[in-house]
N, C-alpha and C positions, 0 to 999 in steps of 0.2 A: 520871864520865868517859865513859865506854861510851853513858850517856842524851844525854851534849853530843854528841860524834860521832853519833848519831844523829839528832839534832836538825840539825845542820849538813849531814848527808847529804841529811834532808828539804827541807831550807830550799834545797841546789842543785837538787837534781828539779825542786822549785817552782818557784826562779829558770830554770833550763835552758827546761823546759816555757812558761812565762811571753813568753821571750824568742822561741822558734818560734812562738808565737802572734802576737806580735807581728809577726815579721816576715813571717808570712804575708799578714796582713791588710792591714798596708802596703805588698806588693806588687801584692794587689788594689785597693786604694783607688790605686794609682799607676795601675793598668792601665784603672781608670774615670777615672781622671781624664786622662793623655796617651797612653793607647793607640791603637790605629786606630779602635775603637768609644768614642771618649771621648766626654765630656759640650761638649768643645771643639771634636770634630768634628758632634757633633749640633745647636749650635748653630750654625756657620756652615751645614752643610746647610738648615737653617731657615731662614736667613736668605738662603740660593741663593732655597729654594722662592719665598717672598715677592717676591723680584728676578724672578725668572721668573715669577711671574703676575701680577705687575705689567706687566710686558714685555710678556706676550701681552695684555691688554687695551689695549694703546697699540699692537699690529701690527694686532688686529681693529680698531679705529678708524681707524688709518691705511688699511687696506684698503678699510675701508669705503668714506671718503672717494676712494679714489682710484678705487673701482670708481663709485661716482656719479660721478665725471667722467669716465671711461672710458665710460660710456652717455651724459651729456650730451654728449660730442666725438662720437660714434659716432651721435645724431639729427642731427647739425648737417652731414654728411658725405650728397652725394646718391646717393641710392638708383640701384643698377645692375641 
């Protein structure tokens, strides 16, 4: 009787301990997964980056273009 009761004492520590394990874990795994440093947020950050230098290579192009025509309008204009 004495060895069962201990036994069952043991087996809640276990279990108890077990459980705070547990739930520690799956509070960090939640915190990487929807936190403010999540894997959610580092992907759409990712996907800004990509948008935005995409972006800037289509404003240096456009710039370009419009500074060569801003010099070709600018020879065509008589000299004072």
């Amino acid at each position: 009787m004495k060895r069962k009761i201990h036994e069952i004492k043991k087996f809640s520590v276990i279990a108890i301990v077990s459980i705070a394990i547990t739930l520690f874990l799956s509070y960090h795994v939640a915190i990487i997964l929807f936190g403010s440093n999540s894997l959610e947020v580092y992907n759409s950050l990712k996907d800004k980056r990509v948008y935005l230098v995409n972006e800037i290579k289509r404003l240096q192009e456009e710039n370009a273009h419009l500074q060569k025509e801003y010099f070709e309008l600018k020879n065509l204009e008589p000299e004072q």
